[in-house]
N, CA, C and O atoms as CSV, one atom per row, in Angstrom:
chain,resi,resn,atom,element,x,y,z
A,1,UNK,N,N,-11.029,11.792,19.992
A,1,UNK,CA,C,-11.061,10.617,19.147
A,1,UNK,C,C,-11.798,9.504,19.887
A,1,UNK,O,O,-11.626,9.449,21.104
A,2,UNK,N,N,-12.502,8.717,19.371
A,2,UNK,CA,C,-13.412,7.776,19.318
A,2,UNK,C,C,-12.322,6.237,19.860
A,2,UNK,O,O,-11.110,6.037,19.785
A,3,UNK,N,N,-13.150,5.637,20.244
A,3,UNK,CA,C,-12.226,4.161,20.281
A,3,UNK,C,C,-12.755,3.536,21.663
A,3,UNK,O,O,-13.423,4.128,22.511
A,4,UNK,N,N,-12.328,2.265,21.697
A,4,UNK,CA,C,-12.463,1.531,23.078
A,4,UNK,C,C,-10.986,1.070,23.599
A,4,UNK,O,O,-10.697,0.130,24.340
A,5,UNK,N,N,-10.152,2.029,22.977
A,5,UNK,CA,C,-8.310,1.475,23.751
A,5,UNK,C,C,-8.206,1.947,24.819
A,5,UNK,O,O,-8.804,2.966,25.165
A,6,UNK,N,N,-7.247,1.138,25.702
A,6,UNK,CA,C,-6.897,1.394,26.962
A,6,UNK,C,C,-6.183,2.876,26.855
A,6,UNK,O,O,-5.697,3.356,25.831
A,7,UNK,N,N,-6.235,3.449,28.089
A,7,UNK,CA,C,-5.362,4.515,28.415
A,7,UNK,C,C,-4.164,4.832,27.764
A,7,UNK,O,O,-3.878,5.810,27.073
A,8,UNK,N,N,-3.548,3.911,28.073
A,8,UNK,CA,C,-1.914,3.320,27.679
A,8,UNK,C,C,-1.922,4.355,26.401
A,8,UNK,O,O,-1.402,5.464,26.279
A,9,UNK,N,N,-2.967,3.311,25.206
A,9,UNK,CA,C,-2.747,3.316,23.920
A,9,UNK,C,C,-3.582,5.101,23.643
A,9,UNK,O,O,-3.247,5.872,22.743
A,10,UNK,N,N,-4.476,5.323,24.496
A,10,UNK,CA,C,-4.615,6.953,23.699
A,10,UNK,C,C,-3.721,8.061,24.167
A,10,UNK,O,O,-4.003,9.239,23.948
A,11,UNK,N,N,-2.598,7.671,24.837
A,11,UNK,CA,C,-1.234,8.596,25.365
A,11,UNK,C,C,-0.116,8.752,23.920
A,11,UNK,O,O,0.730,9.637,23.790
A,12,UNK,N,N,-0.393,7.674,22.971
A,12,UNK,CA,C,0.330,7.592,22.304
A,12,UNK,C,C,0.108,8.758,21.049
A,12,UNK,O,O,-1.018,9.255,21.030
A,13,UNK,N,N,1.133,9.263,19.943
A,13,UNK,CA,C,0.857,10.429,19.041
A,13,UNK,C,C,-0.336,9.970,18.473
A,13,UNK,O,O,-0.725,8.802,18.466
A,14,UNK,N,N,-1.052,11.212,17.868
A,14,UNK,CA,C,-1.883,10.949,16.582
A,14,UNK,C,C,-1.095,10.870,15.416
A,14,UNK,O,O,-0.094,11.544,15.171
A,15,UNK,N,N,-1.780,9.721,14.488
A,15,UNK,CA,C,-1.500,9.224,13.297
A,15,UNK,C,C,-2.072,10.819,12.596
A,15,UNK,O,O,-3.113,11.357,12.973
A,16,UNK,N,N,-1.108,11.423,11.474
A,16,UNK,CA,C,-1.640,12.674,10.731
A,16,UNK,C,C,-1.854,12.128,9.136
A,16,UNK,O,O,-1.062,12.045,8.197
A,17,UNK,N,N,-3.328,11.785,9.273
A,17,UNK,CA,C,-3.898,11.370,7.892
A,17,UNK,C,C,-5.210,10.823,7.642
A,17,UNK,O,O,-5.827,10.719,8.702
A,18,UNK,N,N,-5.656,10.560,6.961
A,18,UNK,CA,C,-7.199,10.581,6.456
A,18,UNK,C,C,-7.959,10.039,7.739
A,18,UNK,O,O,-9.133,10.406,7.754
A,19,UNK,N,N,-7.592,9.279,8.789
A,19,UNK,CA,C,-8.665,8.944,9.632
A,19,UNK,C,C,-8.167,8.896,11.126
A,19,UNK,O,O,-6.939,8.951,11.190
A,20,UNK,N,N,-8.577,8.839,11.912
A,20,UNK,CA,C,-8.193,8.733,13.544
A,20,UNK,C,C,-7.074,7.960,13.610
A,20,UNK,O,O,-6.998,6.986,12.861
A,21,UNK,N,N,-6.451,8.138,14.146
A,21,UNK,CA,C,-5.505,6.635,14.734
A,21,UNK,C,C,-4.776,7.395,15.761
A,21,UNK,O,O,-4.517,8.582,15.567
A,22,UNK,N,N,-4.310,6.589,17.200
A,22,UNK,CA,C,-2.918,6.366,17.695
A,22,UNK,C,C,-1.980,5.431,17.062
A,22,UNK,O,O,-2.238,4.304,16.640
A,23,UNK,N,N,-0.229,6.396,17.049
A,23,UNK,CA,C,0.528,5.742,16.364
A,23,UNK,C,C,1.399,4.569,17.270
A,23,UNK,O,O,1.026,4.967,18.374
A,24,UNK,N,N,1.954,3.848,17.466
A,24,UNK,CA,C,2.780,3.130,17.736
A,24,UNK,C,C,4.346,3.248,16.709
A,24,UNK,O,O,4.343,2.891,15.531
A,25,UNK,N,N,5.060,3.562,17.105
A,25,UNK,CA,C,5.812,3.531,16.026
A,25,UNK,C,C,7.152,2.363,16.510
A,25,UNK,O,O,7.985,2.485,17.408
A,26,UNK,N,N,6.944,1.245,15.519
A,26,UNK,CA,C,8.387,0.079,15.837
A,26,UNK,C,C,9.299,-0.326,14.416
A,26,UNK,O,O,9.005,-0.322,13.221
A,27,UNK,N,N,9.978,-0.516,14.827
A,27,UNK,CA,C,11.654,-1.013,13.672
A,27,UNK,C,C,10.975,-1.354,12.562
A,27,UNK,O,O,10.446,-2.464,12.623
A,28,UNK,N,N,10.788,-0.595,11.320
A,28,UNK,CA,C,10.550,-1.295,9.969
A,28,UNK,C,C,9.258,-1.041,10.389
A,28,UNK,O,O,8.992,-2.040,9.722
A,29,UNK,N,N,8.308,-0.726,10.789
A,29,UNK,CA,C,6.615,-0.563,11.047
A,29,UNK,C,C,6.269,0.564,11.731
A,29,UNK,O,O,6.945,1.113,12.601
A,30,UNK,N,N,4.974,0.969,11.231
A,30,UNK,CA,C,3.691,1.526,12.061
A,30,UNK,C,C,2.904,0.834,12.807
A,30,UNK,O,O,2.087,0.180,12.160
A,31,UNK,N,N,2.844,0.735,13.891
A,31,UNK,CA,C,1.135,-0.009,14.200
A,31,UNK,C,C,0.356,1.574,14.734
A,31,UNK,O,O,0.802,2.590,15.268
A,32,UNK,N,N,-0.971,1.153,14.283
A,32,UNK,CA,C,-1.810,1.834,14.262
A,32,UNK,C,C,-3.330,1.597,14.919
A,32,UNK,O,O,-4.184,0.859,14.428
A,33,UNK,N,N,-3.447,2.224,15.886
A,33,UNK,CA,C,-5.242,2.137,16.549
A,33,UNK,C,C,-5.805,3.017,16.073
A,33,UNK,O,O,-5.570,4.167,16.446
A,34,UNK,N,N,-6.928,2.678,14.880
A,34,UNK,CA,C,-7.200,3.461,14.605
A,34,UNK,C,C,-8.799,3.080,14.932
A,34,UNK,O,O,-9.178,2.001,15.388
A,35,UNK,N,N,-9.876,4.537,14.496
A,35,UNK,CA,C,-11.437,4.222,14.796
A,35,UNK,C,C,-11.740,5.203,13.634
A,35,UNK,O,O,-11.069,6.076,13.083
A,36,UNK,N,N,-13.490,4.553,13.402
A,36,UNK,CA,C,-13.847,5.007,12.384
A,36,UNK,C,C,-15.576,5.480,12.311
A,36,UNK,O,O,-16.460,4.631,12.197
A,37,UNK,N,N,-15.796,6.643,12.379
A,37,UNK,CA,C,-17.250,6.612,13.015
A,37,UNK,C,C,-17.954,5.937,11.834
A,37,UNK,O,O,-17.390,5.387,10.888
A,38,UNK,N,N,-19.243,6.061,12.027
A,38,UNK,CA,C,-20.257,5.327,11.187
A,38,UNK,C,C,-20.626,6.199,9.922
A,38,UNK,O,O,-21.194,7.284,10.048
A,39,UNK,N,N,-20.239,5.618,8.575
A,39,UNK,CA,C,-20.295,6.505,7.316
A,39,UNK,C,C,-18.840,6.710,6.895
A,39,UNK,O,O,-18.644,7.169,5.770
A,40,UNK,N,N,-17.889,6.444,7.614
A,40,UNK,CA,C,-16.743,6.865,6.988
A,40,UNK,C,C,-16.524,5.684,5.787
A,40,UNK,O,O,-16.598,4.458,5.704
A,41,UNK,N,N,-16.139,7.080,4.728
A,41,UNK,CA,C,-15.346,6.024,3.307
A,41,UNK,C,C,-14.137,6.524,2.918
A,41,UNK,O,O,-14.029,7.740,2.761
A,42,UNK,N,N,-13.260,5.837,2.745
A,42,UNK,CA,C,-11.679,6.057,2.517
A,42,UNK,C,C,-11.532,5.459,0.522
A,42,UNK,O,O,-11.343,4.321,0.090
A,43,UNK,N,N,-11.634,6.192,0.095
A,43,UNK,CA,C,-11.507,6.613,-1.502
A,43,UNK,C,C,-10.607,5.650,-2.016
A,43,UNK,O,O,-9.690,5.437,-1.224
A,44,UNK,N,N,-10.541,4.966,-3.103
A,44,UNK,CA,C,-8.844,4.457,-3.718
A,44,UNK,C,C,-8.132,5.203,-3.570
A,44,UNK,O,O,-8.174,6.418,-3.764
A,45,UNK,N,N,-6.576,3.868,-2.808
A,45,UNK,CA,C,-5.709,5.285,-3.427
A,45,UNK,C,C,-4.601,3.644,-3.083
A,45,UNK,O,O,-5.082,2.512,-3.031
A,46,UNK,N,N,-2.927,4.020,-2.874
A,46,UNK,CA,C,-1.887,3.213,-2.887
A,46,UNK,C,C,-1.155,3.561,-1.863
A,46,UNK,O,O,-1.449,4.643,-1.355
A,47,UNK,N,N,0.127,2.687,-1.186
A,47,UNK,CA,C,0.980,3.356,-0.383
A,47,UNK,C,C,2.185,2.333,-0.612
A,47,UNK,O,O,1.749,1.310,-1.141
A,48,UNK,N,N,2.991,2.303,-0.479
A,48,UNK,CA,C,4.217,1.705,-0.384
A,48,UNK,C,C,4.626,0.635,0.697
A,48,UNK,O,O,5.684,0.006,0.707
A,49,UNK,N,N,3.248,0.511,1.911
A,49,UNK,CA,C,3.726,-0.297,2.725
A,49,UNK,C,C,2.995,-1.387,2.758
A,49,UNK,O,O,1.833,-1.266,2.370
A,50,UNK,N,N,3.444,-2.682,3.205
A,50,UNK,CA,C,2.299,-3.820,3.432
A,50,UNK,C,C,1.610,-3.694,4.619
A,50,UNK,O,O,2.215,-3.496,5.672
A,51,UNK,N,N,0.121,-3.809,4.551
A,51,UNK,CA,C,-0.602,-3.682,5.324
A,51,UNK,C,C,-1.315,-4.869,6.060
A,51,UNK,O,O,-1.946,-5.647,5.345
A,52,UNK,N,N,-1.279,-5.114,7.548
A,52,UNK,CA,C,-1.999,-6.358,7.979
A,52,UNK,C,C,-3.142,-5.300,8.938
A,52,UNK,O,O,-2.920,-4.139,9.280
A,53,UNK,N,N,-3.928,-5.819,9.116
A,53,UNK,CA,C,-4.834,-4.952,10.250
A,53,UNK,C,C,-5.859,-6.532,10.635
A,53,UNK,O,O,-6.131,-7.548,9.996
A,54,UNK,N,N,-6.179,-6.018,12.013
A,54,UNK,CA,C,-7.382,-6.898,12.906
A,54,UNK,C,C,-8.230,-5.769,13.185
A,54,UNK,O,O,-7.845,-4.629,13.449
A,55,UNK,N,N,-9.530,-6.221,13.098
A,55,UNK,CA,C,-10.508,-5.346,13.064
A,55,UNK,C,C,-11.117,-5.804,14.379
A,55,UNK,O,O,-11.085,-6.998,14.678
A,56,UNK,N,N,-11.674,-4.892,15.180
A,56,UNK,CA,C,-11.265,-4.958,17.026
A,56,UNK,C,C,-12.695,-4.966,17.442
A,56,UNK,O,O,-13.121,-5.697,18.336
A,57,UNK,N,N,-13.646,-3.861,16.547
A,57,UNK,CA,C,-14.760,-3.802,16.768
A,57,UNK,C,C,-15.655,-3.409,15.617
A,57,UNK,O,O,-15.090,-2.776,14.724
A,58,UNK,N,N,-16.634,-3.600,15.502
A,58,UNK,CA,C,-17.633,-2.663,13.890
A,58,UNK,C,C,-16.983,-3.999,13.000
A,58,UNK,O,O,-16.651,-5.127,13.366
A,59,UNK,N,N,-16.967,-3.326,11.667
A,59,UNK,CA,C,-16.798,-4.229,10.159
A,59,UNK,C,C,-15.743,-3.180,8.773
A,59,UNK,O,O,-15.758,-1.987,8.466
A,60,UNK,N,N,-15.192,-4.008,8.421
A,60,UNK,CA,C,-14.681,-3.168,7.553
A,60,UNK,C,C,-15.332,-3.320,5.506
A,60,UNK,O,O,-15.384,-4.480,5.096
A,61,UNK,N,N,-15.515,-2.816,5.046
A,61,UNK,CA,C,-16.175,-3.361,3.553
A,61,UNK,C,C,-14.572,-3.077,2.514
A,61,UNK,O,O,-14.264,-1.989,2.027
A,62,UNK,N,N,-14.011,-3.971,2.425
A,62,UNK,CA,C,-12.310,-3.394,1.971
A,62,UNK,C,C,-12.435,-3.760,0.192
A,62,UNK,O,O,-12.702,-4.861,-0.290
A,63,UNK,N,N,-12.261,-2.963,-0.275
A,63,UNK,CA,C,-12.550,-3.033,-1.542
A,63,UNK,C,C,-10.961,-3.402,-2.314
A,63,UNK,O,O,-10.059,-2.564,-2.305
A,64,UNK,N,N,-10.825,-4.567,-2.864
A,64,UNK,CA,C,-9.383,-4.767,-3.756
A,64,UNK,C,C,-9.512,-4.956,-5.224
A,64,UNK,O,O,-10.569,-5.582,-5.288
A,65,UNK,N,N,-9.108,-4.809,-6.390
A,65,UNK,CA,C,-9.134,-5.357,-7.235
A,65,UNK,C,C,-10.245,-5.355,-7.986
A,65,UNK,O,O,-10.319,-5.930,-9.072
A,66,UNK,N,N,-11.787,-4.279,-7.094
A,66,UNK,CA,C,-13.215,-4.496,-7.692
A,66,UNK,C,C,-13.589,-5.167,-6.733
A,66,UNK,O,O,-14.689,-4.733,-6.393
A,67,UNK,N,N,-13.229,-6.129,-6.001
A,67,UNK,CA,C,-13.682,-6.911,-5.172
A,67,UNK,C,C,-13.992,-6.526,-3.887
A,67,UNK,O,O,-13.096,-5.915,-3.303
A,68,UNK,N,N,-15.427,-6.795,-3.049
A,68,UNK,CA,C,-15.861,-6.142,-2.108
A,68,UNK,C,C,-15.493,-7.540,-1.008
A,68,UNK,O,O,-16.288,-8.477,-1.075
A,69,UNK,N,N,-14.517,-7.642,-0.195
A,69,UNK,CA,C,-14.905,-8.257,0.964
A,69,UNK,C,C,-15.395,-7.614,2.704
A,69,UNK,O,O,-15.087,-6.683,3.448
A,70,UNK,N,N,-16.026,-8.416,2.698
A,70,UNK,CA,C,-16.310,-7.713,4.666
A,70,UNK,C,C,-15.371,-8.656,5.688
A,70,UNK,O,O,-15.335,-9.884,5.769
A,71,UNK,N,N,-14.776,-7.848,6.286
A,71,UNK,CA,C,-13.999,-7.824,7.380
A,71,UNK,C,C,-14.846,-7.309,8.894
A,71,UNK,O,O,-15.227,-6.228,9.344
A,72,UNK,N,N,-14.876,-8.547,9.287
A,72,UNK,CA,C,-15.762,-8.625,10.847
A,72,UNK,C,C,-14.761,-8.166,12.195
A,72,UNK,O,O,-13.565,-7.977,11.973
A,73,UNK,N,N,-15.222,-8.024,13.377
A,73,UNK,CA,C,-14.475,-8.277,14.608
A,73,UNK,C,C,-13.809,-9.536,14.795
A,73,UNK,O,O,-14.308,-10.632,14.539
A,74,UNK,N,N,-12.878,-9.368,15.164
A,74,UNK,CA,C,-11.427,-10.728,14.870
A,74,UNK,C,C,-10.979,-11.424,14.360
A,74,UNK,O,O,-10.294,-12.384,14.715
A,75,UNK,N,N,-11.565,-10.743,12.563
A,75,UNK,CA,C,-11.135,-11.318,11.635
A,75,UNK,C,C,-9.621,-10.157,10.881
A,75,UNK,O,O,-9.657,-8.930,10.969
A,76,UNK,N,N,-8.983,-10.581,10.512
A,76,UNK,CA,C,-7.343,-10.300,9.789
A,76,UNK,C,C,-7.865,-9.837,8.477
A,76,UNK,O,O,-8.955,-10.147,7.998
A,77,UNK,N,N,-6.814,-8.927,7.859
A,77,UNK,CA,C,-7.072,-8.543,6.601
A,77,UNK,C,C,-5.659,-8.123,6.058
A,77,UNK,O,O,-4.877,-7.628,6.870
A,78,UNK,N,N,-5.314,-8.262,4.907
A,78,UNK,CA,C,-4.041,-7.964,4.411
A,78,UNK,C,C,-4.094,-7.102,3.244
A,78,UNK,O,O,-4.779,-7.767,2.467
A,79,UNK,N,N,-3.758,-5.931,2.602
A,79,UNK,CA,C,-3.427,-5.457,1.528
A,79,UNK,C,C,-1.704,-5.088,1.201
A,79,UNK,O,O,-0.938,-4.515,1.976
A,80,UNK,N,N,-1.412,-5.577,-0.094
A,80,UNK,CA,C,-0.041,-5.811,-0.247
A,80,UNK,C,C,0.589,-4.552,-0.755
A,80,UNK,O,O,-0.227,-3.833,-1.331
A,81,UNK,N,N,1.638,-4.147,-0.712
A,81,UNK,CA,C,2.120,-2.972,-0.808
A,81,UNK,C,C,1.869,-2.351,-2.511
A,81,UNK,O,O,2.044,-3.079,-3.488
A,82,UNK,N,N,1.523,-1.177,-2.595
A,82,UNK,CA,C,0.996,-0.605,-4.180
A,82,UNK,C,C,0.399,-1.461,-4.619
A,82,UNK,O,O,0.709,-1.816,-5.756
A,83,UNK,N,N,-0.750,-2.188,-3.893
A,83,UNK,CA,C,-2.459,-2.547,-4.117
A,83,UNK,C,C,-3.609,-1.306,-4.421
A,83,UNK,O,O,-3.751,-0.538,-3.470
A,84,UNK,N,N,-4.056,-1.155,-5.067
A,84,UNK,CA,C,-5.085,0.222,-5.167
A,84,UNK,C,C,-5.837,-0.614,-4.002
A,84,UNK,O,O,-5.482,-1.765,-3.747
A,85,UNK,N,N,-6.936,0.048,-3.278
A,85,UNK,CA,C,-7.541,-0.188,-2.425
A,85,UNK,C,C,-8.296,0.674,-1.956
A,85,UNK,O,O,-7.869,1.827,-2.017
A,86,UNK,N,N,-10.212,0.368,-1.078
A,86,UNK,CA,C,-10.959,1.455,-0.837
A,86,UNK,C,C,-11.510,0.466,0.241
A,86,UNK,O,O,-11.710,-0.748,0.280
A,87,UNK,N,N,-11.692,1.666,1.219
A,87,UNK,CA,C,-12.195,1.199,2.661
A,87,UNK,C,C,-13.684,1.466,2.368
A,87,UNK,O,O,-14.051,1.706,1.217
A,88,UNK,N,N,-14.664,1.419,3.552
A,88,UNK,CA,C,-15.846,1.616,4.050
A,88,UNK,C,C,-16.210,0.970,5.358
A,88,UNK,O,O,-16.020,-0.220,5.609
A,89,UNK,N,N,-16.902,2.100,6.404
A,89,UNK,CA,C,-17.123,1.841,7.523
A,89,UNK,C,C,-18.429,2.165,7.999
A,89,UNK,O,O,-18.740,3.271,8.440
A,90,UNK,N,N,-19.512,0.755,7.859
A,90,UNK,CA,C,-20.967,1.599,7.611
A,90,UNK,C,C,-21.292,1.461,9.061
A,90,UNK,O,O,-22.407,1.798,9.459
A,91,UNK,N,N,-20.325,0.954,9.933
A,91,UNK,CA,C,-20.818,1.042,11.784
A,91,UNK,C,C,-19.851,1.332,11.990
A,91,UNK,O,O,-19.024,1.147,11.096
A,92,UNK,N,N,-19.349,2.021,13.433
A,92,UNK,CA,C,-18.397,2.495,14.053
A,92,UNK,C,C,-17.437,1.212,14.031
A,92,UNK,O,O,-18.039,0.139,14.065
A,93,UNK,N,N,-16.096,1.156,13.982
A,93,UNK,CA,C,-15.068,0.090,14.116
A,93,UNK,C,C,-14.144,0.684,14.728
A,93,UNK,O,O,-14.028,1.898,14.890
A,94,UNK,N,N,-13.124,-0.554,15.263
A,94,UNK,CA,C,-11.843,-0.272,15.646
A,94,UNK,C,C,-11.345,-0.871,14.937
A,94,UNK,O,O,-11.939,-1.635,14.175
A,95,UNK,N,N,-10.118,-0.712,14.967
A,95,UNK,CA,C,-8.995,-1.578,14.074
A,95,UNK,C,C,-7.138,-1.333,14.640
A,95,UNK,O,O,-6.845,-0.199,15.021
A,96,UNK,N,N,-6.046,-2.406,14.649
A,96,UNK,CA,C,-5.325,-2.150,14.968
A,96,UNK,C,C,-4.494,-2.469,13.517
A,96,UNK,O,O,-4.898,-3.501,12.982
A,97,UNK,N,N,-3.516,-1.837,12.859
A,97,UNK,CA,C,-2.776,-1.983,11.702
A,97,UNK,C,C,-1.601,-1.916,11.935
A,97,UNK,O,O,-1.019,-1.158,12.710
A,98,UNK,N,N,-1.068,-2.962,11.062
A,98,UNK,CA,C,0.434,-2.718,10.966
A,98,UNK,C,C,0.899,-2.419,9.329
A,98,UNK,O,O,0.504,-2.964,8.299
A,99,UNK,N,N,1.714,-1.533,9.496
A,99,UNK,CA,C,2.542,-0.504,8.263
A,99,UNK,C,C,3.328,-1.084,8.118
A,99,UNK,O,O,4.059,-0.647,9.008
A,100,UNK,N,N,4.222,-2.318,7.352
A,100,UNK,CA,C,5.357,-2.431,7.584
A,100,UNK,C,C,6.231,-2.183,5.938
A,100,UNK,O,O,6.012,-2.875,4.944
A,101,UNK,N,N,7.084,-1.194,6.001
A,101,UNK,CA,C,8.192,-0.614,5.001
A,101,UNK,C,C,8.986,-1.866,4.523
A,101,UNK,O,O,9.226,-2.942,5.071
A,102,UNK,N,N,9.223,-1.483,3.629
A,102,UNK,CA,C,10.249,-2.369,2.674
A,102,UNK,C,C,11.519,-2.174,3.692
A,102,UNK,O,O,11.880,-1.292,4.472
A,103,UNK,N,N,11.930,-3.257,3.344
A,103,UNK,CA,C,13.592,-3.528,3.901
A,103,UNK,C,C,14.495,-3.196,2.784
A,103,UNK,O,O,14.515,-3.988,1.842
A,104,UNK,N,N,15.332,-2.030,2.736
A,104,UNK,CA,C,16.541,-1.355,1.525
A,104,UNK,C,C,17.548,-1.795,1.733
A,104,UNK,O,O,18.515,-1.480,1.038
């Protein structure tokens, strides 16, 4: 797997799902390092958790609602839980995400 994380962080599990990541796993959350080579596109789809991510390196093209925004290096991005949503990664990126689950 691809990335510029410290040691530390590529000791940690792989994330098992559509794209690279080391998992972090904490109380009520995922965090996630994930990387994305150049060309990757992540399709609509939904999940149940709220999503914050910082984008570490590269750009993200995050598609919400129809709406195309770009997400740079050290800029924040949020998608809210059962948001349809579509990625695109037209340069290599990093990104660190947090998953965080509903409280029951």
């Amino acid at each position: 797997m691809a990335g510029k994380y410290p040691d530390r962080i590529k000791k940690l599990p792989q994330y098992d799902g559509r794209f690279d990541a080391y998992k972090l796993e904490a109380k009520e959350c995922d965090v996630l390092f994930a990387s994305y080579p150049a060309g990757t596109s992540i399709p609509p789809h939904t999940h149940d958790t709220d999503n914050h991510g910082l984008i570490t390196r590269g750009e993200l093209m995050l598609t919400i609602n129809g709406e195309i925004t770009k997400i740079g290096a050290g800029e924040w991005y949020h998608v809210p839980a059962n948001t349809e949503h579509a990625a695109k990664f037209e340069i290599e990126t990093d990104e660190i995400e947090f998953w965080f689950h509903e409280i029951t």
